[in-house]
N, C-alpha and C positions, 0 to 999 in steps of 0.2 A: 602568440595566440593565448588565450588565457582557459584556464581548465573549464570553465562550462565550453565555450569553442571548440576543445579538444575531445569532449565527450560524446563517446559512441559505445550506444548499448550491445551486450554480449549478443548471443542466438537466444534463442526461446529454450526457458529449463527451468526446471524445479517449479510444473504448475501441475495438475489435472484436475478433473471436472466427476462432480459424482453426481446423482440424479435420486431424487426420493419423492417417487408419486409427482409431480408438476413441479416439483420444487428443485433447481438447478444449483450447486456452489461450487464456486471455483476456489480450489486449496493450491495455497501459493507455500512455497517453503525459501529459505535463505539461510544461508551460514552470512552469519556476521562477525567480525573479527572485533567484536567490545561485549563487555559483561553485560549480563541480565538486566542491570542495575540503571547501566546509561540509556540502551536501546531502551527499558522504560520509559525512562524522564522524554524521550526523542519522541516515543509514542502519545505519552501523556499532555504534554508538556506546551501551549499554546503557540509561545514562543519557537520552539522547535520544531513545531508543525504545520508551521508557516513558511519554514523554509524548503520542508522535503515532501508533507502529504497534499491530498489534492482537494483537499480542504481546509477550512482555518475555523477554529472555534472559539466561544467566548467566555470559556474557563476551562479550568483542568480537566480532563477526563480519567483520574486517580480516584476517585470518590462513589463506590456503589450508590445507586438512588438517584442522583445527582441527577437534574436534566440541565442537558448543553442543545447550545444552538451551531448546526453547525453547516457553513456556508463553502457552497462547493465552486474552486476554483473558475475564473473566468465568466461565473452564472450569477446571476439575483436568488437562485434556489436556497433554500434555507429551509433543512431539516430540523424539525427541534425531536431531539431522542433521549432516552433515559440509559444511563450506566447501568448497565442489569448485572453484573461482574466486574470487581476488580480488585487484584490478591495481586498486588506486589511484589515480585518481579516477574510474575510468570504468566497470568490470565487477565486477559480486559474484554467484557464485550458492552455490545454497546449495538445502536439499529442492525443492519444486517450481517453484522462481523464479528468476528472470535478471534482472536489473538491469543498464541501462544508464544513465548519465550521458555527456553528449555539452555541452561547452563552445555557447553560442547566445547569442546577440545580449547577451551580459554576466552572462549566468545560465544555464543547466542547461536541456537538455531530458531529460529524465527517462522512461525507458519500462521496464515493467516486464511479462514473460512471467509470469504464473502458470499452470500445470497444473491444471485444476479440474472436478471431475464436473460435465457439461455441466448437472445437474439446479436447479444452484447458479452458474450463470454470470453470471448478472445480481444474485442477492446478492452473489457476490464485487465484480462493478464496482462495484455501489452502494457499500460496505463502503471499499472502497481509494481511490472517489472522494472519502468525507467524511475518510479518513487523510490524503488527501495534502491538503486543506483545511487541518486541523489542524497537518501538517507546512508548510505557507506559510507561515500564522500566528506559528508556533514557531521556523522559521527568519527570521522578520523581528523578531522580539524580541518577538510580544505572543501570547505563549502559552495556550492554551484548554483545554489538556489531552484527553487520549485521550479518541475518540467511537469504543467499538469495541462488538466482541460484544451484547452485551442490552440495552445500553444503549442502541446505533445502531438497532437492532430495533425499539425501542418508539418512534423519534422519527417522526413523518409524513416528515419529509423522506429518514429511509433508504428507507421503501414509495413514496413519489414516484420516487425514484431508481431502484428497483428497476424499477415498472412502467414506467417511458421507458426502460431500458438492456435490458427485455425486449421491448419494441417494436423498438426499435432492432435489435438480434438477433436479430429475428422468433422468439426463445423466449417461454416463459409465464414468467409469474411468478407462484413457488411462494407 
């Protein structure tokens, strides 16, 4: 069997959900075992982003100002958004996400805000918990390729994920 065949995602951890007036986000956290420096480049990085997030874009996302087009997995959707942040190795944002990298015991802690219709809070956790799986993988050299959009949908372990991350956040899962 080859390592993506072999892959199955942990339990649901390291998310929760904060609420300010109508506005929902889901703060994802991760220890990642590589420096600040790489997980950048993975985050930044078109190339590398193609392989692990659940979108692809059509230039770097290192560049404050900067608008990217950025086309989400398995869809025709195609956001076009501006870099409103990005300080190297530590802060990127960009449409409805924040990204932090924080130097931790020889690797990265990694958290990330996304702004999300509360309706879809727990598909998003599900969704970004199997990315940043694939993103481990990818940055330890044994890459599995993107588990995103329809495809993450149909595996049991995204609806696993989903109904413990809806537990967890005392929401339903749609």
């Amino acid at each position: 069997m080859t390592e993506r065949e072999l892959y199955t995602p942990g339990p649901a951890r390291g998310a929760h959900i904060q609420k300010d007036g109508e506005k929902w986000t889901l703060i994802l956290v991760r220890e990642l075992r590589h420096p600040p420096e790489k997980v950048w480049q993975a985050l930044t990085d078109p190339a590398q982003l193609r392989e692990w997030a659940p979108f692809e874009t059509d230039q770097s996302l290192d560049a404050a100002g900067s608008t990217v087009k950025l086309t989400w997995a398995g869809t025709a959707q195609v956001t076009e958004t501006k870099i409103t942040r990005a300080d190297p190795p530590t802060l990127l944002e960009y449409n409805d996400m924040r990204w932090e990298l924080e130097a931790s015991g020889g690797g990265t802690r990694l958290r990330l805000w996304h702004n999300i219709d509360r309706r879809f809070i727990s598909w998003g956790a599900a969704g970004w918990h199997i990315c940043f799986d694939v993103l481990e993988r990818l940055l330890s050299g044994i890459p599995i390729g993107r588990i995103a959009g329809g495809e993450a949908i149909k595996s049991g372990s995204w609806q696993r994920l989903t109904a413990e991350y809806a537990k967890q956040f005392g929401a339903e899962a749609h």
